[in-house]
C-alpha positions as protocol buffer text, in pm:
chain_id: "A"
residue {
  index: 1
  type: UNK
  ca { x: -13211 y: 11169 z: 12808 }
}
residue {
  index: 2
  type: UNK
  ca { x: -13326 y: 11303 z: 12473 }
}
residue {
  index: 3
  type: UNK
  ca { x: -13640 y: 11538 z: 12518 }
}
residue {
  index: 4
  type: UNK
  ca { x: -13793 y: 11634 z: 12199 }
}
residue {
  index: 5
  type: UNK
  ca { x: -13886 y: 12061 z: 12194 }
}
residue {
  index: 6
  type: UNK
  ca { x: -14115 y: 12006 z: 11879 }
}
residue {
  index: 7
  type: UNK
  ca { x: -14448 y: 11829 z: 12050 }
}
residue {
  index: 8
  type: UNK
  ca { x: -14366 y: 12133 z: 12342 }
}
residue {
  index: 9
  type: UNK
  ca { x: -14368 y: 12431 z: 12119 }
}
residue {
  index: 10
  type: UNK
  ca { x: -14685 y: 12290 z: 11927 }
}
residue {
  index: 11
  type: UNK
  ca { x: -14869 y: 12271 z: 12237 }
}
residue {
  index: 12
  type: UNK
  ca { x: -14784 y: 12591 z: 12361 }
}
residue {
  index: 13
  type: UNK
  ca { x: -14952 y: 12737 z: 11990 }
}
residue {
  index: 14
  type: UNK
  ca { x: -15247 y: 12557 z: 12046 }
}
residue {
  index: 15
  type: UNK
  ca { x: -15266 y: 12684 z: 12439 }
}
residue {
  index: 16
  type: UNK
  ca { x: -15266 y: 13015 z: 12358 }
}
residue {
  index: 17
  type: UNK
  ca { x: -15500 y: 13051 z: 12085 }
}
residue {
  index: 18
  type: UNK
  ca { x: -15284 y: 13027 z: 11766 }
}
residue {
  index: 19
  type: UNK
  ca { x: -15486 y: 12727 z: 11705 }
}
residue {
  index: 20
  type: UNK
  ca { x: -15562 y: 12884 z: 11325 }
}
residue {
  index: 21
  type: UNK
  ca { x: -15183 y: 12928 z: 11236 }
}
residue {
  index: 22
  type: UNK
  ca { x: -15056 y: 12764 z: 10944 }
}
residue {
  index: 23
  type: UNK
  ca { x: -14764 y: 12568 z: 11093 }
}
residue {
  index: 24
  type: UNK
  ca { x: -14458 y: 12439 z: 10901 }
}
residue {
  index: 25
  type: UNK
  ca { x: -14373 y: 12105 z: 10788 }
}
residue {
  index: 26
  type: UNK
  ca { x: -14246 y: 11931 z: 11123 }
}
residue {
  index: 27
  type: UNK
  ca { x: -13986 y: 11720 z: 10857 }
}
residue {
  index: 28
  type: UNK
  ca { x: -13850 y: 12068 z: 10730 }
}
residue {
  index: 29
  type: UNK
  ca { x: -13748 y: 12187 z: 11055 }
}
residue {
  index: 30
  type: UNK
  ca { x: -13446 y: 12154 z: 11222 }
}
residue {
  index: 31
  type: UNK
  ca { x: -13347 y: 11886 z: 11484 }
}
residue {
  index: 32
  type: UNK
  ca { x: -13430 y: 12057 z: 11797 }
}
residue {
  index: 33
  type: UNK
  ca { x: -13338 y: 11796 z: 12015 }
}
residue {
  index: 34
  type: UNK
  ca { x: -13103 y: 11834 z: 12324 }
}
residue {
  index: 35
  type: UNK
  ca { x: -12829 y: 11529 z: 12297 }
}
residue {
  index: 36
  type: UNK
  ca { x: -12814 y: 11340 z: 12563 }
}
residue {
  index: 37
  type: UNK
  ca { x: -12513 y: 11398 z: 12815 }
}
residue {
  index: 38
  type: UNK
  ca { x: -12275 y: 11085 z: 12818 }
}
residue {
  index: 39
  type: UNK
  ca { x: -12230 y: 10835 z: 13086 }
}
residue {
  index: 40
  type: UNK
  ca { x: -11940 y: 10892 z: 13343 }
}
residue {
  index: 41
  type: UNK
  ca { x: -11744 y: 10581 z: 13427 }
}
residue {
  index: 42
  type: UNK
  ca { x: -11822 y: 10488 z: 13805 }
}
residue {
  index: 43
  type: UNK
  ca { x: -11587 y: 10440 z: 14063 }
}
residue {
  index: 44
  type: UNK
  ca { x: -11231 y: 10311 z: 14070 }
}
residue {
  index: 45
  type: UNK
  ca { x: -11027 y: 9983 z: 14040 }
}
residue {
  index: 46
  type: UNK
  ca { x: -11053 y: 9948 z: 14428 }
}
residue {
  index: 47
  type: UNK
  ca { x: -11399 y: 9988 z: 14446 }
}
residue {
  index: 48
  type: UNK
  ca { x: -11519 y: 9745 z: 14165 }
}
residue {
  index: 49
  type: UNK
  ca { x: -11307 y: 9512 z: 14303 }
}
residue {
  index: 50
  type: UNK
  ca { x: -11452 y: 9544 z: 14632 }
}
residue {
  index: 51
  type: UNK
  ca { x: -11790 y: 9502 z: 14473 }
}
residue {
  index: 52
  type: UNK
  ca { x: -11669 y: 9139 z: 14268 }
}
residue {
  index: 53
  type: UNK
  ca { x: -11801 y: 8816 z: 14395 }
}
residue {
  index: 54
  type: UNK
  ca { x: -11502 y: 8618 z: 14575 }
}
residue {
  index: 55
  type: UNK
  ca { x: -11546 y: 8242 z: 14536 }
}
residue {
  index: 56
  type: UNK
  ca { x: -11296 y: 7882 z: 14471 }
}
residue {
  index: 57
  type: UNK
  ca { x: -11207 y: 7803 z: 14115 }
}
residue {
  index: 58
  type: UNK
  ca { x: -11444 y: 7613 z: 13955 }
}
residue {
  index: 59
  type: UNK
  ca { x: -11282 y: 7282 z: 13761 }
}
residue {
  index: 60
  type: UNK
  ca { x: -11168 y: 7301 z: 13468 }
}
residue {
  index: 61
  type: UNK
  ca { x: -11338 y: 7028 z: 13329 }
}
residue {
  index: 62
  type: UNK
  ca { x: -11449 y: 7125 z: 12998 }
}
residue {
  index: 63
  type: UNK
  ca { x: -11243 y: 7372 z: 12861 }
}
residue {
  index: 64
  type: UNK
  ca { x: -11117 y: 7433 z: 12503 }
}
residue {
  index: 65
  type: UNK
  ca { x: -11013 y: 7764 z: 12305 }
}
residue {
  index: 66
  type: UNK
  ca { x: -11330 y: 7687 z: 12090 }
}
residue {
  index: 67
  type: UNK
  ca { x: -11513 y: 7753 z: 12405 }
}
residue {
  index: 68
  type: UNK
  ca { x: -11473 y: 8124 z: 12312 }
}
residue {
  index: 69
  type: UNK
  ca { x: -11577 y: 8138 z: 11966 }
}
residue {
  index: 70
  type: UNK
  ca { x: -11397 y: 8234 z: 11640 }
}
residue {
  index: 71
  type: UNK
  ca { x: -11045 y: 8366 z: 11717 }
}
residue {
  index: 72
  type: UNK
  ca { x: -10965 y: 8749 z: 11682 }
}
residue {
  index: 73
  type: UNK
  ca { x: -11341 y: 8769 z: 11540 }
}
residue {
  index: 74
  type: UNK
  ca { x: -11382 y: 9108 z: 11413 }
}
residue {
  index: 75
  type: UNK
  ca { x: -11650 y: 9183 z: 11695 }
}
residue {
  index: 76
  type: UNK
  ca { x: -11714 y: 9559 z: 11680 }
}
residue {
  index: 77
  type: UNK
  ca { x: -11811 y: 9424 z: 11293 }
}
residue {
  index: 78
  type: UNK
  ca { x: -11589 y: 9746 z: 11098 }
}
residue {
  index: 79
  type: UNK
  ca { x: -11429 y: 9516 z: 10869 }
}
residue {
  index: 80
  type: UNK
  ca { x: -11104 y: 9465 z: 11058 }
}
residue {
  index: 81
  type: UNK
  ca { x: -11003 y: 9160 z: 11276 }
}
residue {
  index: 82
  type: UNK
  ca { x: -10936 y: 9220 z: 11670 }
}
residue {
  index: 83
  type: UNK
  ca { x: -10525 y: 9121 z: 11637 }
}
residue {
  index: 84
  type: UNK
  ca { x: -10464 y: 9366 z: 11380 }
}
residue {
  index: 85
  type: UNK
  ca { x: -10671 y: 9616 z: 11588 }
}
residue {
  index: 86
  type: UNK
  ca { x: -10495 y: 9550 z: 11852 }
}
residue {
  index: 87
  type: UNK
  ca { x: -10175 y: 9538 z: 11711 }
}
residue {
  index: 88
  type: UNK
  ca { x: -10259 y: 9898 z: 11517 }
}
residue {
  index: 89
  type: UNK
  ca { x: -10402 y: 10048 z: 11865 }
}
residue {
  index: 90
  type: UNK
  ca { x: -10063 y: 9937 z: 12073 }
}
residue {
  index: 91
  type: UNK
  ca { x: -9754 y: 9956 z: 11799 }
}
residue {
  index: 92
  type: UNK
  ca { x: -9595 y: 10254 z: 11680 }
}
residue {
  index: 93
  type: UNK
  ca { x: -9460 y: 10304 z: 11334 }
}
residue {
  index: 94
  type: UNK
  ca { x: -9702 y: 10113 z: 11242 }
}
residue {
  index: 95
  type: UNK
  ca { x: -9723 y: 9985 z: 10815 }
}
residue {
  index: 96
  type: UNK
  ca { x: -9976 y: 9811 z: 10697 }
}
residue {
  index: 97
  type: UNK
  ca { x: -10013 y: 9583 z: 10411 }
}
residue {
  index: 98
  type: UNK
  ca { x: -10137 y: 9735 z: 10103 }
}
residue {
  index: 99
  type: UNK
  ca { x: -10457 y: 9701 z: 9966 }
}
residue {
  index: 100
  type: UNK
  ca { x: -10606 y: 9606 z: 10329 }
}
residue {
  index: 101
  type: UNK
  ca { x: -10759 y: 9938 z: 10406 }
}
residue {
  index: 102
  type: UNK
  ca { x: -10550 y: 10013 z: 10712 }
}
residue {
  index: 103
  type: UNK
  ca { x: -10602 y: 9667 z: 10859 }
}
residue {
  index: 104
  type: UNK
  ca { x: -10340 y: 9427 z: 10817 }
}
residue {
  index: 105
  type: UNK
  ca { x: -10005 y: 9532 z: 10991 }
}
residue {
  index: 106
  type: UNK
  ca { x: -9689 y: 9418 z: 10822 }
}
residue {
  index: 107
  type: UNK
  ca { x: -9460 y: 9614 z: 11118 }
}
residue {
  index: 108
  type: UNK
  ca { x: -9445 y: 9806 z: 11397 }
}
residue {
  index: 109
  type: UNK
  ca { x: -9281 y: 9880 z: 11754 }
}
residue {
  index: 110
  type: UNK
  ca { x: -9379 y: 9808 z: 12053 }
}
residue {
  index: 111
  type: UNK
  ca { x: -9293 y: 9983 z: 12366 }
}
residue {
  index: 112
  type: UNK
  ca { x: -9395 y: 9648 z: 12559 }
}
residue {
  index: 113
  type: UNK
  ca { x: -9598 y: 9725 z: 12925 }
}
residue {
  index: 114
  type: UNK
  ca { x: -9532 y: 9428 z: 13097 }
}
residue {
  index: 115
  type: UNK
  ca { x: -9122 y: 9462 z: 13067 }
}
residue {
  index: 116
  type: UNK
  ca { x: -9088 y: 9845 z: 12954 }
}
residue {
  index: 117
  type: UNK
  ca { x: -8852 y: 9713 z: 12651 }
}
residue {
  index: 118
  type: UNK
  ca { x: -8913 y: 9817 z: 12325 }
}
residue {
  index: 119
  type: UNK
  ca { x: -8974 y: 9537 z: 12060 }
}
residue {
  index: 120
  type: UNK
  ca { x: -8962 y: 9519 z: 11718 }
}
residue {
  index: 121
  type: UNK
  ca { x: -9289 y: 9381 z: 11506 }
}
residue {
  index: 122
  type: UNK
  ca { x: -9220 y: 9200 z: 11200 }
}
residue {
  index: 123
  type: UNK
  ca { x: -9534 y: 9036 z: 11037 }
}
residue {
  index: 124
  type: UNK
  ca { x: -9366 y: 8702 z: 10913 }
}
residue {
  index: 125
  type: UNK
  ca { x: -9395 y: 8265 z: 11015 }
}
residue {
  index: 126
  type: UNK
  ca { x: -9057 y: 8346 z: 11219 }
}
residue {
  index: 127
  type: UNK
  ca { x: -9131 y: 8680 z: 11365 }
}
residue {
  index: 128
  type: UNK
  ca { x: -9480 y: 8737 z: 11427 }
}
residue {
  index: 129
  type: UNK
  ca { x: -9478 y: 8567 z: 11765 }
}
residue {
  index: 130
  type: UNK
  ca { x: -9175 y: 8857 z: 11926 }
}
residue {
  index: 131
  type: UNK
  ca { x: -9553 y: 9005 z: 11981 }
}
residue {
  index: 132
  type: UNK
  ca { x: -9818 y: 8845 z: 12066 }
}
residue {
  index: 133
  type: UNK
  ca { x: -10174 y: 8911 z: 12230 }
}
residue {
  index: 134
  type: UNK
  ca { x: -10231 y: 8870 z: 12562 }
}
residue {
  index: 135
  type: UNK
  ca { x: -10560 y: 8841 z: 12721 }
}
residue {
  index: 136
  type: UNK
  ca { x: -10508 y: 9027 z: 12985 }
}
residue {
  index: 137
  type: UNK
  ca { x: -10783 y: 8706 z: 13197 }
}
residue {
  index: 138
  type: UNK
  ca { x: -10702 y: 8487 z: 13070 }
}
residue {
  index: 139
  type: UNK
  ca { x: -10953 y: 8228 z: 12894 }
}
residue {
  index: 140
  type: UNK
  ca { x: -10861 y: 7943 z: 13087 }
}
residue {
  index: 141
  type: UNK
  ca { x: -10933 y: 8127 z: 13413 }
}
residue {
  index: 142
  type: UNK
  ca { x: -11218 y: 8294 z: 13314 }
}
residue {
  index: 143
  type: UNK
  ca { x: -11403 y: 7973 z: 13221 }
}
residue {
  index: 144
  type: UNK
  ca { x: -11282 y: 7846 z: 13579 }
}
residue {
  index: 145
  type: UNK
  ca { x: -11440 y: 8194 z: 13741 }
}
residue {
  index: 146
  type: UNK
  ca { x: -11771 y: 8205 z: 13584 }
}
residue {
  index: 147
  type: UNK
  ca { x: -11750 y: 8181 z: 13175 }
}
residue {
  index: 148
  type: UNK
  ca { x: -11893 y: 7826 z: 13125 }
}
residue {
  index: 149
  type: UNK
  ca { x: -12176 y: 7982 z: 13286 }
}
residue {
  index: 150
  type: UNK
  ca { x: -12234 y: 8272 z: 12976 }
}
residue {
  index: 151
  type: UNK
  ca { x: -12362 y: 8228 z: 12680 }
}
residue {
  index: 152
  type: UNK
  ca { x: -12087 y: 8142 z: 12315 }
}
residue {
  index: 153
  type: UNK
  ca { x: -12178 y: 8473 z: 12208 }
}
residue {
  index: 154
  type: UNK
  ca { x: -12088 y: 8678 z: 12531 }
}
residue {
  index: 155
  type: UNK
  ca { x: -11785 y: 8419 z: 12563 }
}
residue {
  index: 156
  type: UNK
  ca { x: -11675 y: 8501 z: 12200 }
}
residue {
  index: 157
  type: UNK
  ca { x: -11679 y: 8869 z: 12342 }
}
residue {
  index: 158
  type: UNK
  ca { x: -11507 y: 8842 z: 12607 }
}
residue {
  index: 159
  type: UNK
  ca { x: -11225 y: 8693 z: 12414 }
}
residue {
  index: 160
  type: UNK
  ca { x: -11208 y: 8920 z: 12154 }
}
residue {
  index: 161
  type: UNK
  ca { x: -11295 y: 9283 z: 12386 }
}
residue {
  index: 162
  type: UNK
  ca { x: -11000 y: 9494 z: 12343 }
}
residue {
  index: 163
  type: UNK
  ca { x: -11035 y: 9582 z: 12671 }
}
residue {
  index: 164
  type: UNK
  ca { x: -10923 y: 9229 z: 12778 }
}
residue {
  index: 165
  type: UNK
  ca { x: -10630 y: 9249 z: 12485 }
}
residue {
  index: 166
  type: UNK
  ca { x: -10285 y: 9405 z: 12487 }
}
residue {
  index: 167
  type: UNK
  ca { x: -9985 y: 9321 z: 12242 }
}
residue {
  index: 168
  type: UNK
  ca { x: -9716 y: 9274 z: 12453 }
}
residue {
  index: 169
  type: UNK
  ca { x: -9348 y: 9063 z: 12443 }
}
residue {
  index: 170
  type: UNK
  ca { x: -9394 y: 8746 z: 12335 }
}
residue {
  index: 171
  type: UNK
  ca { x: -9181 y: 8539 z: 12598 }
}
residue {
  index: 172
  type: UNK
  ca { x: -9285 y: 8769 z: 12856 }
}
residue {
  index: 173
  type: UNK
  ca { x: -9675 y: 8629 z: 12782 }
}
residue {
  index: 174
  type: UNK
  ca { x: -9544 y: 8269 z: 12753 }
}
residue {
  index: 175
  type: UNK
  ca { x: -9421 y: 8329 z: 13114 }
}
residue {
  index: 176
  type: UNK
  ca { x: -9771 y: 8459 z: 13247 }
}
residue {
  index: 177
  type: UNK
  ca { x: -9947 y: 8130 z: 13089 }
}
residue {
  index: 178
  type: UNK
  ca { x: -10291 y: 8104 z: 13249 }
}
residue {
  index: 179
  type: UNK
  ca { x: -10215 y: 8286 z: 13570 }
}
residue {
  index: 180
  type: UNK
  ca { x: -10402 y: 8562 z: 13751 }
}
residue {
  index: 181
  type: UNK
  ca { x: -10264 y: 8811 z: 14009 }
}
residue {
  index: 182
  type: UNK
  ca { x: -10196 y: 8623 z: 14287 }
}
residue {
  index: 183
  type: UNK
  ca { x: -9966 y: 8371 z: 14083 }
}
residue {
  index: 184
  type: UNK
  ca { x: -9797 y: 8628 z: 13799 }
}
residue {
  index: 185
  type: UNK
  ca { x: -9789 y: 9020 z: 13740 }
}
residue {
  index: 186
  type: UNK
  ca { x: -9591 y: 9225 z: 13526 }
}
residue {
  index: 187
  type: UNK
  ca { x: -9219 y: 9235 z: 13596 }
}
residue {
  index: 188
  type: UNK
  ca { x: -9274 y: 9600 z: 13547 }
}
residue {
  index: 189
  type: UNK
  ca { x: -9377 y: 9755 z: 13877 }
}
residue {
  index: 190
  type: UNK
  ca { x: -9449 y: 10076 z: 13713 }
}
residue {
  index: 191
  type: UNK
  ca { x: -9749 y: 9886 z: 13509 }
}
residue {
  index: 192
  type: UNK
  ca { x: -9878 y: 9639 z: 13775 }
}
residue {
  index: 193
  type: UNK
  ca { x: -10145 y: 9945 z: 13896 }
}
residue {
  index: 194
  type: UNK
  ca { x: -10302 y: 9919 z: 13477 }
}
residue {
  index: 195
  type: UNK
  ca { x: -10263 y: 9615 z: 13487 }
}
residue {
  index: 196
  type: UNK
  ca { x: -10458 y: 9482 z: 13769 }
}
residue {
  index: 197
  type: UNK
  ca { x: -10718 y: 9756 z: 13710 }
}
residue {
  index: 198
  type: UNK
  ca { x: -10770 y: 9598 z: 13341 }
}
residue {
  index: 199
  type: UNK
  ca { x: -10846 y: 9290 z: 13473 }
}
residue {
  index: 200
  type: UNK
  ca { x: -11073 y: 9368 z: 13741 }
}
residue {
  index: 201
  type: UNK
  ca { x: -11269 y: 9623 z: 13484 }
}
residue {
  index: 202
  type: UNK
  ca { x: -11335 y: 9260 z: 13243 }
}
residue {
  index: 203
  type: UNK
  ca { x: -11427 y: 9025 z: 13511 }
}
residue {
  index: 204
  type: UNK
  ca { x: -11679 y: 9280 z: 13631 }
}
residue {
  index: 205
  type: UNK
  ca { x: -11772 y: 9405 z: 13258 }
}
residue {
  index: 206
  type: UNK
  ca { x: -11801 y: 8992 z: 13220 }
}
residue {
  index: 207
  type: UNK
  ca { x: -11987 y: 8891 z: 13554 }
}
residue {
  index: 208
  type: UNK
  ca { x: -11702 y: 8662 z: 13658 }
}
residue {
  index: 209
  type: UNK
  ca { x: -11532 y: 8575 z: 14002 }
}
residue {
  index: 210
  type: UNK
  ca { x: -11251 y: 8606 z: 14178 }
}
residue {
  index: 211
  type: UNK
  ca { x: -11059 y: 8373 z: 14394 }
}
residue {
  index: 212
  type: UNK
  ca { x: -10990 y: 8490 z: 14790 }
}
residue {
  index: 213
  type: UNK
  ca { x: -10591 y: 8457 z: 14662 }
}
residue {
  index: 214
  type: UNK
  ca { x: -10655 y: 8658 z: 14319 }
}
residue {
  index: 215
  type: UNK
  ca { x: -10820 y: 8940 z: 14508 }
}
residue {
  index: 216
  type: UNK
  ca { x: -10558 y: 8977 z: 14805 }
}
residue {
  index: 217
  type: UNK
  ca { x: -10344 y: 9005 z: 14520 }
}
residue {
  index: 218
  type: UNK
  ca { x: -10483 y: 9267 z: 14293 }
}
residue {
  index: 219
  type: UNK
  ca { x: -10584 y: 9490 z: 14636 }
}
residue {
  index: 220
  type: UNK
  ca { x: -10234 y: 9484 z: 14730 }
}
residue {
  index: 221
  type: UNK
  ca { x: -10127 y: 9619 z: 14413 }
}
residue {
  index: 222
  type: UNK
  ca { x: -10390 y: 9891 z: 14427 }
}
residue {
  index: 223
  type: UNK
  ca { x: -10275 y: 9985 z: 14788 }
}
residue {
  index: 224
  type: UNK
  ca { x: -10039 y: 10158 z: 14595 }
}
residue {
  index: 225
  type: UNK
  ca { x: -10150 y: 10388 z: 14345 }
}
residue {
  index: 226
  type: UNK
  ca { x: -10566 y: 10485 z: 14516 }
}
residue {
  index: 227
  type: UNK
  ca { x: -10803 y: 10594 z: 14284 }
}
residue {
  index: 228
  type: UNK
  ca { x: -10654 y: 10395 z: 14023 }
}
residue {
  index: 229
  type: UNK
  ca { x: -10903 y: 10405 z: 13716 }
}
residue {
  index: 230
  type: UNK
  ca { x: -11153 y: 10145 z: 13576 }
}
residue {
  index: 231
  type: UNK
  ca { x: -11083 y: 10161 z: 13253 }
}
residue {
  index: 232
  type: UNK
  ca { x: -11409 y: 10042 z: 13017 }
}
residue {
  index: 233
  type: UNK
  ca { x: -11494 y: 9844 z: 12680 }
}
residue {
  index: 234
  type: UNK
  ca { x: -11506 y: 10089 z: 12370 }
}
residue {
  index: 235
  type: UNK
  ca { x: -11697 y: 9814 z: 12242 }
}
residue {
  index: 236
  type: UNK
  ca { x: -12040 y: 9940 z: 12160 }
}
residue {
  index: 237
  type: UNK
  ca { x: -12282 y: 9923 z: 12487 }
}
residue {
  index: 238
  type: UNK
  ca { x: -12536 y: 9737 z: 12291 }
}
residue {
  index: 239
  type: UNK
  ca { x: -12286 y: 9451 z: 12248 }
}
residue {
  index: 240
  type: UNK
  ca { x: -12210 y: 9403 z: 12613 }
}
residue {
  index: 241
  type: UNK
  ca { x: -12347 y: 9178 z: 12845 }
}
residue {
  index: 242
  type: UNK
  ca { x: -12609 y: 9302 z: 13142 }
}
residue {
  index: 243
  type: UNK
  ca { x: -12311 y: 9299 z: 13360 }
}
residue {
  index: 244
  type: UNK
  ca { x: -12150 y: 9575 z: 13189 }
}
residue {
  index: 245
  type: UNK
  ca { x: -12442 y: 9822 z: 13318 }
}
């Protein structure tokens, strides 16, 4: 919490008698201000897990990708779309198409988490798709575990939060489809602790469910690795739904 010394140091002058001073311009002094101390992330995988509301799939009556807004909507609003953030965040090596500022990636490697095998990026109609973006819940089962009940702004979020993307191997993704723990994980053990973690940190970021299979399945994973970290949005606070807080 911000607490401002200015009104303090004014009304210590006036207590004491200096009443008659001239005093300064309060816009030509300094920011005396003490910043406020940033939030700590709370608790672990395991624990927000623990805390998630465990319920059956809803139907999936309903659903289309338009659900969830515009498609790789440029959400944090810094002039770059989320795949090409995305892309730029997970690649290595990474070139980008000239006169785009940095935005549009033309190539890259990827050192993919779901297999560990490195693949090449090649921005073209036959190549592009080696890498794709995963959502990490994906849309179809987050509209069946509580996202037809938000909002088409805090759906268009949740689609486009890099905390919910990753680029990753292309078949690899085809394979997960629309699956959540308890029917696909990585077939890289070494990731499956991230992995799970990342989803648990969106559907409780997002407010949704999860099914009594889903979370047997994620808590066995974290069995393994304890204290496993939550990680959070780096989307700005303001953006993000109550849940988030």
């Amino acid at each position: 919490m911000r607490r401002p010394l200015i009104p303090i140091l004014l009304s210590v002058l006036l207590l004491s008698g200096c009443a008659g001073l001239e005093l300064p311009d309060l816009h030509d002094l300094p920011d005396l201000t003490v910043p406020a101390a940033p939030a700590a992330p709370v608790g672990d995988a395991a624990s927000a897990l623990a805390a998630l509301p465990v319920k059956g799939r809803a139907p999936k009556t309903g659903y289309e990708r338009e659900q969830f807004g515009q498609r790789w909507a440029d959400v944090d609003r810094d002039g770059c779309d989320q795949r090409n953030q995305v892309l730029a965040r997970d690649l290595t090596s990474v070139e980008y198409r000239p006169g785009t500022r940095d935005c549009v990636v033309l190539s890259g490697a990827l050192l993919d988490p779901y297999t560990g095998d490195g693949v090449p990026f090649l921005r073209g109609e036959r190549t592009s798709a080696d890498v794709q973006i995963d959502h990490v819940v994906a849309l179809s089962n987050a509209w069946q575990t509580g996202a037809q009940q938000l909002d088409e702004d805090t759906r268009e979020l949740l689609a486009n939060d890099p905390l919910n993307l990753l680029a990753v191997d292309g078949p690899t993704n085809a394979s997960k489809g629309d699956g959540d723990a308890a029917t696909w994980l990585p077939p890289s053990r070494g990731y499956r602790c991230a992995y799970v973690a990342r989803q648990v940190a969106v559907k409780a970021t997002y407010g949704l469910w999860v099914t009594a299979a889903e979370a047997d399945a994620i808590a066995r994973v974290l069995d393994g690795c304890p204290g496993e970290p939550l990680p959070v949005s780096t989307l700005p606070l303001s953006t993000l739904p109550v849940a988030a807080g």
